[in-house]
DRENKEVEX-980655 format. One record per atom (N, C-alpha, C): atom name; residue in three letters; y, z negated, x. Coordinates in nm, 3 decimals, decimal comma. Each point is the difference from the previous one (the first is absolute). Example, Ala and Ser with C-alpha at 12.3 -4.5 7.8 and 13.67 -1.06 7.14 Angstrom:
<milos>
+------+------+---------+---------+---------+
: atom : rest :   north :      up :    east :
+------+------+---------+---------+---------+
:    N :  ALA :  -0,569 :  -0,780 :   1,319 :
:   CA :  ALA :   0,119 :   0,000 :  -0,089 :
:    C :  ALA :   0,120 :   0,000 :   0,090 :
:    N :  SER :   0,105 :   0,072 :  -0,035 :
:   CA :  SER :   0,119 :  -0,006 :   0,082 :
:    C :  SER :   0,109 :  -0,073 :  -0,077 :
+------+------+---------+---------+---------+
</milos>
This chain:
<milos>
+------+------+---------+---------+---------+
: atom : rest :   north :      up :    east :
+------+------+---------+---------+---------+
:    N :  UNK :  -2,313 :   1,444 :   4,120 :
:   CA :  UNK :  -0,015 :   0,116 :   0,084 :
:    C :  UNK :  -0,071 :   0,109 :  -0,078 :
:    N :  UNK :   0,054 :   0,143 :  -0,001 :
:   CA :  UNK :  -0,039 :   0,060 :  -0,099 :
:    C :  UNK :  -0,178 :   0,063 :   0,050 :
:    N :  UNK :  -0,055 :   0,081 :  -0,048 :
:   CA :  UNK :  -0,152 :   0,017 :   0,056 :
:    C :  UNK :   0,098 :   0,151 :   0,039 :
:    N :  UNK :  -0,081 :   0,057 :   0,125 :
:   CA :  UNK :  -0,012 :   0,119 :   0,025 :
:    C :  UNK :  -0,100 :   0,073 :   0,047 :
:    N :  UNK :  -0,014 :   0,112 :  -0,040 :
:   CA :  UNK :  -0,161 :   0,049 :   0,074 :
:    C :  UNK :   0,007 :   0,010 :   0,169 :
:    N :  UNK :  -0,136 :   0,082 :  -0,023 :
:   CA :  UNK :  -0,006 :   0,000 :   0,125 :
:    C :  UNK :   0,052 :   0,146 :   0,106 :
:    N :  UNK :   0,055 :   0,057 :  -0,075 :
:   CA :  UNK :   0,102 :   0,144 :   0,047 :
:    C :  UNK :   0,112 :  -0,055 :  -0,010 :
:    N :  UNK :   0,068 :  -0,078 :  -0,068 :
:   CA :  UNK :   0,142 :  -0,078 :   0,037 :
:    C :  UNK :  -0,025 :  -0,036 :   0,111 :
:    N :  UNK :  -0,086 :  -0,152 :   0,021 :
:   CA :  UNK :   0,006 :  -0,078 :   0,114 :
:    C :  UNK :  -0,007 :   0,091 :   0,115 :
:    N :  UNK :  -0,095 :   0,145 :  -0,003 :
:   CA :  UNK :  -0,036 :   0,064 :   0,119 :
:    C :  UNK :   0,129 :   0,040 :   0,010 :
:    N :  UNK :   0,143 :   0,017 :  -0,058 :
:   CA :  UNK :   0,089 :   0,059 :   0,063 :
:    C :  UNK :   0,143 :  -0,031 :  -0,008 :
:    N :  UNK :  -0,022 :  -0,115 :  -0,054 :
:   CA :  UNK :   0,057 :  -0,107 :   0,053 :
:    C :  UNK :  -0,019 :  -0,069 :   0,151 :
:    N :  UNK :  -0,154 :  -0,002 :   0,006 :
:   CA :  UNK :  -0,045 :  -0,027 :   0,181 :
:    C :  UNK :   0,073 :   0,111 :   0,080 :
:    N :  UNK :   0,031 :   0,079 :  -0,018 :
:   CA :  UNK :  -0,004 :   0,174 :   0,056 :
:    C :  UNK :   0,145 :  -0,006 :   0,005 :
:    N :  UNK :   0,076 :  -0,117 :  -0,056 :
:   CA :  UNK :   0,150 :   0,053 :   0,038 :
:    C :  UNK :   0,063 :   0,116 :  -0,117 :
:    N :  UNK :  -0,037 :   0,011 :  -0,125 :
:   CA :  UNK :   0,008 :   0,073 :  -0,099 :
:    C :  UNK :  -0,092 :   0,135 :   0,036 :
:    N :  UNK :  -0,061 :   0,025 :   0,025 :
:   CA :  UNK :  -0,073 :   0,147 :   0,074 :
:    C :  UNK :  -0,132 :   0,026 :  -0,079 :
:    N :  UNK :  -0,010 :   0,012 :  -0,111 :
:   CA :  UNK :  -0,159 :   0,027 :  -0,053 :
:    C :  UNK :  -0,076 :   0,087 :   0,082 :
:    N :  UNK :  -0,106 :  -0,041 :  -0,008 :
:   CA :  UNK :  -0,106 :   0,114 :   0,101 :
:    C :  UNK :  -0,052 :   0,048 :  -0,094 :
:    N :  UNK :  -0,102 :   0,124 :  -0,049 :
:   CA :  UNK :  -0,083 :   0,009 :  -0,053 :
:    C :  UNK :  -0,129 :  -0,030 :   0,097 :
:    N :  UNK :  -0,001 :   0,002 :   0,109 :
:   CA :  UNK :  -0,157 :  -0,028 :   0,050 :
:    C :  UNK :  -0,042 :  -0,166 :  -0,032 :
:    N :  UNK :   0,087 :  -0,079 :  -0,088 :
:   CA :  UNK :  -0,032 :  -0,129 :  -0,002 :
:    C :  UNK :  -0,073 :  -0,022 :  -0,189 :
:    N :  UNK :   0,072 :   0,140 :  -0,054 :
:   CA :  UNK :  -0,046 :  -0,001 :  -0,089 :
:    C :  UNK :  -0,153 :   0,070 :  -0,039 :
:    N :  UNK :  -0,014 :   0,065 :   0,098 :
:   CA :  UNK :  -0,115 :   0,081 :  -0,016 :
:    C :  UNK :  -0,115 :  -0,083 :   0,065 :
:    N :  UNK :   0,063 :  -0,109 :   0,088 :
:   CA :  UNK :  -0,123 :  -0,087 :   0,026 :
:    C :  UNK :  -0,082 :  -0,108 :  -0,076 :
:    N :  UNK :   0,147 :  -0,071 :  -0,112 :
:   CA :  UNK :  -0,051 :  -0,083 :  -0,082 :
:    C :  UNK :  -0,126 :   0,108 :  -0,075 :
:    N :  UNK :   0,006 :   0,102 :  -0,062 :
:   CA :  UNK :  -0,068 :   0,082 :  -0,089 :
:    C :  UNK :  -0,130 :   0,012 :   0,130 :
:    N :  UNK :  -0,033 :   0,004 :   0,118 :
:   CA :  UNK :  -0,105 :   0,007 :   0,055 :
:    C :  UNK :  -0,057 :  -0,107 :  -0,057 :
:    N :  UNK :   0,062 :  -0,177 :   0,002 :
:   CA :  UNK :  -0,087 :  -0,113 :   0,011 :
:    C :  UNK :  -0,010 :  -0,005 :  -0,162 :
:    N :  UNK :   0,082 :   0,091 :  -0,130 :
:   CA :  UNK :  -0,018 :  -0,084 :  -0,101 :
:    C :  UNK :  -0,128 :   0,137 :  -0,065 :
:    N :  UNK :   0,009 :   0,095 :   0,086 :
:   CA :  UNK :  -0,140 :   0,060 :  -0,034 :
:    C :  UNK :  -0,158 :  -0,051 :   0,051 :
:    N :  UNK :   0,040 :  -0,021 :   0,143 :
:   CA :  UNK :  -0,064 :  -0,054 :   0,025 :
:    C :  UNK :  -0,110 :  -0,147 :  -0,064 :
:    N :  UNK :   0,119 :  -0,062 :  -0,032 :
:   CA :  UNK :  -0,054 :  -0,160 :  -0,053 :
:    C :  UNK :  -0,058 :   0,067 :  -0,178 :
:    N :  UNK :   0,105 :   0,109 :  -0,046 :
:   CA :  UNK :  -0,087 :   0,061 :  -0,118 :
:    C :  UNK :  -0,148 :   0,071 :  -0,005 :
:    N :  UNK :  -0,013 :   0,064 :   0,103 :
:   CA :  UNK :  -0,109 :   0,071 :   0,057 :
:    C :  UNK :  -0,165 :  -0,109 :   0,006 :
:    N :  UNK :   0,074 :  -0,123 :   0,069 :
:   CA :  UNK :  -0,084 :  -0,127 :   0,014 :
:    C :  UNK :  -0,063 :  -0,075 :  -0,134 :
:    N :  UNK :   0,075 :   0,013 :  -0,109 :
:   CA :  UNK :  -0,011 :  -0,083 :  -0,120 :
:    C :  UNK :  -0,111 :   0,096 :  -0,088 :
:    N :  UNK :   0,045 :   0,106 :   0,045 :
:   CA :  UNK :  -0,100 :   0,142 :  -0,102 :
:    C :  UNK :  -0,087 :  -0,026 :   0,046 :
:    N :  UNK :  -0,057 :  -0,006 :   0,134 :
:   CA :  UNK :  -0,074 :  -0,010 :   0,061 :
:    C :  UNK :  -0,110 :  -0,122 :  -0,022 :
:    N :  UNK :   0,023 :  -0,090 :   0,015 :
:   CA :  UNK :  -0,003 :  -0,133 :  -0,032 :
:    C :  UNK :  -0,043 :   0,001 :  -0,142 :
:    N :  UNK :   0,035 :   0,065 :  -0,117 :
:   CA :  UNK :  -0,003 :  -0,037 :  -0,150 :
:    C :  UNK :  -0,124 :   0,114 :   0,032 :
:    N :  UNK :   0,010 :   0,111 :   0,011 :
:   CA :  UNK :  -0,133 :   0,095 :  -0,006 :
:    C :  UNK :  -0,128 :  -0,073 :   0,075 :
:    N :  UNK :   0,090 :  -0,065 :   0,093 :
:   CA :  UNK :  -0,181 :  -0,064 :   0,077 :
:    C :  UNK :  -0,065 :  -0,094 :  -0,080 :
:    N :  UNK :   0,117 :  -0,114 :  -0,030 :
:   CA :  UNK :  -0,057 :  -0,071 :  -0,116 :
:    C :  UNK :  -0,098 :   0,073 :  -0,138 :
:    N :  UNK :   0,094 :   0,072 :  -0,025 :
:   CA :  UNK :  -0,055 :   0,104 :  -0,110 :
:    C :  UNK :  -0,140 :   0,025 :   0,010 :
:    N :  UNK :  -0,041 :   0,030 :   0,120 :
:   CA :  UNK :  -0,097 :   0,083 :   0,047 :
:    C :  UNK :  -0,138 :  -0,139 :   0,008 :
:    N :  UNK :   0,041 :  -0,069 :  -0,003 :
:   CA :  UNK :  -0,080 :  -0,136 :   0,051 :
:    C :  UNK :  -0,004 :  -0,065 :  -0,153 :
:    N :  UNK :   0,063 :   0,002 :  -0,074 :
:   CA :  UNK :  -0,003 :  -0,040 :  -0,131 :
:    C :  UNK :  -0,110 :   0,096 :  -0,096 :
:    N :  UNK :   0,001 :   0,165 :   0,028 :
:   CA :  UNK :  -0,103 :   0,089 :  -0,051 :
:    C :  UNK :  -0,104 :   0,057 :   0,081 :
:    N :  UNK :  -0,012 :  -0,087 :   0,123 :
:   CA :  UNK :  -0,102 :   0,048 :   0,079 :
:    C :  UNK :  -0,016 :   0,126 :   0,051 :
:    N :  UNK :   0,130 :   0,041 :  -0,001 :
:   CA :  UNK :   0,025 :   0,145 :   0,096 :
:    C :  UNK :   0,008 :  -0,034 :   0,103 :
:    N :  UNK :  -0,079 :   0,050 :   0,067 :
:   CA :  UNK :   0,041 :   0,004 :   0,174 :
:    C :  UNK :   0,111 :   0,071 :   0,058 :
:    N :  UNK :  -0,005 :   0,113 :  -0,079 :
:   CA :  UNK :   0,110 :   0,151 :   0,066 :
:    C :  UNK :   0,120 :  -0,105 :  -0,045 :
:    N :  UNK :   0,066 :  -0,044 :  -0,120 :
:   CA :  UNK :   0,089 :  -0,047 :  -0,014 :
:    C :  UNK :   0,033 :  -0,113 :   0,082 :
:    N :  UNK :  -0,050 :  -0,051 :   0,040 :
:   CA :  UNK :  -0,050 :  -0,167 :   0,097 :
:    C :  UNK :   0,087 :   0,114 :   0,153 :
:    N :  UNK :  -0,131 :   0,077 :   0,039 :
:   CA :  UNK :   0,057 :   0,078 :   0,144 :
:    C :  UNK :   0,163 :   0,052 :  -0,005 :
:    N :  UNK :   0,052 :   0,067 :  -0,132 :
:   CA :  UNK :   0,113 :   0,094 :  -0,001 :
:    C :  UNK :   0,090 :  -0,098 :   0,002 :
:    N :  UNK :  -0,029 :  -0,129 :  -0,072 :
:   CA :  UNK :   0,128 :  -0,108 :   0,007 :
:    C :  UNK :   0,019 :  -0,056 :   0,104 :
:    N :  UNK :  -0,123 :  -0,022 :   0,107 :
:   CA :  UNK :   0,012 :  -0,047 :   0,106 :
:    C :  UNK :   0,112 :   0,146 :   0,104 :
:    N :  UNK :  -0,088 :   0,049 :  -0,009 :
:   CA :  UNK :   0,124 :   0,181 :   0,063 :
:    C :  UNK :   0,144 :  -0,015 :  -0,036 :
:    N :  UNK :   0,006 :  -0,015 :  -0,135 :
:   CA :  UNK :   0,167 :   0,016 :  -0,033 :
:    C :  UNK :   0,070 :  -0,183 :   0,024 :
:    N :  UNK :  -0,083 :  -0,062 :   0,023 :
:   CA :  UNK :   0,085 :  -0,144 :   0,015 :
:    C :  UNK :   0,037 :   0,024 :   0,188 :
:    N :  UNK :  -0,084 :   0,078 :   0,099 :
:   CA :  UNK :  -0,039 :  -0,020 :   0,093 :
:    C :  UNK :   0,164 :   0,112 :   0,077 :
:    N :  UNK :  -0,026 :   0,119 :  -0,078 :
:   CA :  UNK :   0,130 :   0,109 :  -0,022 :
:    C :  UNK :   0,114 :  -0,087 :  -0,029 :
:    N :  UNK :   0,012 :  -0,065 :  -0,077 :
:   CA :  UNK :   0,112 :  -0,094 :  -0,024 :
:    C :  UNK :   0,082 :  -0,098 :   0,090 :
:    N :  UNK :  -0,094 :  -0,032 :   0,051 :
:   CA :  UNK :   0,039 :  -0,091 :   0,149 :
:    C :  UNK :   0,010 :   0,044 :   0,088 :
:    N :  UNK :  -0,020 :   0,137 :   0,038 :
:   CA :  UNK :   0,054 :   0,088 :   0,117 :
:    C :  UNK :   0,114 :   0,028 :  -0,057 :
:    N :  UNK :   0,035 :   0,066 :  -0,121 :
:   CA :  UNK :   0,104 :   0,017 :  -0,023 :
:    C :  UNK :   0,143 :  -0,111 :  -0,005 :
:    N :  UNK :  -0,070 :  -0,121 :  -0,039 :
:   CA :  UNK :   0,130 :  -0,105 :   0,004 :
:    C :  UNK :   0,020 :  -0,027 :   0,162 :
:    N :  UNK :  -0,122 :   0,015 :   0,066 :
:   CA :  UNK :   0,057 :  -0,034 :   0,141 :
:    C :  UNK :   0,048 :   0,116 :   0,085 :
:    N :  UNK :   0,007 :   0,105 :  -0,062 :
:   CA :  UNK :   0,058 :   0,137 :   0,071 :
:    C :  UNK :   0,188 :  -0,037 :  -0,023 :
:    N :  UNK :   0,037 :  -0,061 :  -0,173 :
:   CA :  UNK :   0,090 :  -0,014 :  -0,029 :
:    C :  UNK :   0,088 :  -0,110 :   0,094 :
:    N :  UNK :  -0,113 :  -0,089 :   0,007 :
:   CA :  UNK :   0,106 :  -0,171 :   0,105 :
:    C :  UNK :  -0,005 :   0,101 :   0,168 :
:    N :  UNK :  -0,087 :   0,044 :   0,026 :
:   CA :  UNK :   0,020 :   0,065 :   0,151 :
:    C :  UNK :   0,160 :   0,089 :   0,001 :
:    N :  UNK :  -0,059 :   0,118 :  -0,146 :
:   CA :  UNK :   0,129 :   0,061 :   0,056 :
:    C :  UNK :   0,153 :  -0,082 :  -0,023 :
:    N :  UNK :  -0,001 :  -0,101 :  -0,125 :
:   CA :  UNK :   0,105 :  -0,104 :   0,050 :
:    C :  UNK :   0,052 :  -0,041 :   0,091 :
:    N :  UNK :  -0,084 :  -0,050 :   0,101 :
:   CA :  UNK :   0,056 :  -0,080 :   0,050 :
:    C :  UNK :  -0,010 :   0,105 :   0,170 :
:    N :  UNK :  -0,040 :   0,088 :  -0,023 :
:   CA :  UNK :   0,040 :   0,128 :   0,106 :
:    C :  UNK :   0,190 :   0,015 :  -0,035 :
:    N :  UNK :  -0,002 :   0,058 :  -0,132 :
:   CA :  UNK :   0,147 :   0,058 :  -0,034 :
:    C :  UNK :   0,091 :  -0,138 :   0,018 :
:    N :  UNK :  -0,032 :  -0,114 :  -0,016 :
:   CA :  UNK :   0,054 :  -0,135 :   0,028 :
:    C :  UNK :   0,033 :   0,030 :   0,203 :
:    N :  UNK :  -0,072 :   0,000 :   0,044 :
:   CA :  UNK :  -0,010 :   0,007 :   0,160 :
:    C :  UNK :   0,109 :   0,136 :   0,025 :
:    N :  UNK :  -0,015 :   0,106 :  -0,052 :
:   CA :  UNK :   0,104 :   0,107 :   0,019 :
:    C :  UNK :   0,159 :  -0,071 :  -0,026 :
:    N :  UNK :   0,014 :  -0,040 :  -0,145 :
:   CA :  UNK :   0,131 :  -0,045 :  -0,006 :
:    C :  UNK :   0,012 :  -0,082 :   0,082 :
:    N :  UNK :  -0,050 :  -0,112 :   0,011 :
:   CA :  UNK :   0,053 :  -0,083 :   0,138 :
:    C :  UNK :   0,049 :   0,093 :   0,114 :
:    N :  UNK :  -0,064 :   0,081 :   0,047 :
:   CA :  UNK :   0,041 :   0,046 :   0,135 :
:    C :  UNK :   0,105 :   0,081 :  -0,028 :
:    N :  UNK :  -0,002 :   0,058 :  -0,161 :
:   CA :  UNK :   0,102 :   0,096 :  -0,004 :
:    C :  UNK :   0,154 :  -0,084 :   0,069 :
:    N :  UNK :  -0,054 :  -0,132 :  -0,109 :
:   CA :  UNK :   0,137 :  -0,077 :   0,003 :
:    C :  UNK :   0,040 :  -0,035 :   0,136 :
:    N :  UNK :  -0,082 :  -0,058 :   0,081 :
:   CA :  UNK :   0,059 :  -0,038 :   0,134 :
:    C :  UNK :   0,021 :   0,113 :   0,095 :
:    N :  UNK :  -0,077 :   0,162 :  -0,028 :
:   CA :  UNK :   0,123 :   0,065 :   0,052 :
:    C :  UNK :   0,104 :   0,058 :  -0,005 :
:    N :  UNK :   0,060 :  -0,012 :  -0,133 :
:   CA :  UNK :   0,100 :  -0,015 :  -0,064 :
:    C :  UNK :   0,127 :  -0,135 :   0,088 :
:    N :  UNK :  -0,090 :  -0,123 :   0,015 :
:   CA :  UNK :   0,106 :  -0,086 :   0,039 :
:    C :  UNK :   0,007 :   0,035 :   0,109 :
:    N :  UNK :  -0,103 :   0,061 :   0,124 :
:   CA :  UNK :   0,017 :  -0,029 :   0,124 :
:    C :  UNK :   0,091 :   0,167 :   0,024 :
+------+------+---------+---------+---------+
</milos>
């Protein structure tokens, strides 16, 4: 079975129909989860040279990060709930 990403599979699910709002969401969660790691490496950072400010700012940008990946799965699975209904009033 060959590999396909994950913008194939999304439109392939979709009945051939690419969305872009499915693409702009992965980029919420993969900033997001990027946002988290900076975050995360600066806090460490900060705890390794006994900076505090760096310790606080990594905690801020890991904290920004996780609003942002969960802004991304919300609006997913919102635009997920639209197509459904699109589709069934389409059938009905």
């Amino acid at each position: 079975m060959p590999h396909r990403t994950s913008s194939q599979v999304s439109t392939i699910s979709q009945g051939g129909q690419s969305t872009l709002g499915n693409m702009n969401m992965n980029l919420d969660r993969i900033e997001g989860n990027w946002k988290q790691l900076k975050g995360n490496i600066q806090q460490q950072w900060g705890k390794l040279t006994c900076n505090q400010l760096d310790v606080v700012l990594g905690k801020r940008q890991r904290i920004a990060g996780r609003l942002q990946e969960i802004y991304g799965i919300v609006k997913d699975e919102n635009n997920s709930r639209k197509n459904v209904n699109k589709q069934i009033e389409q059938a009905g």
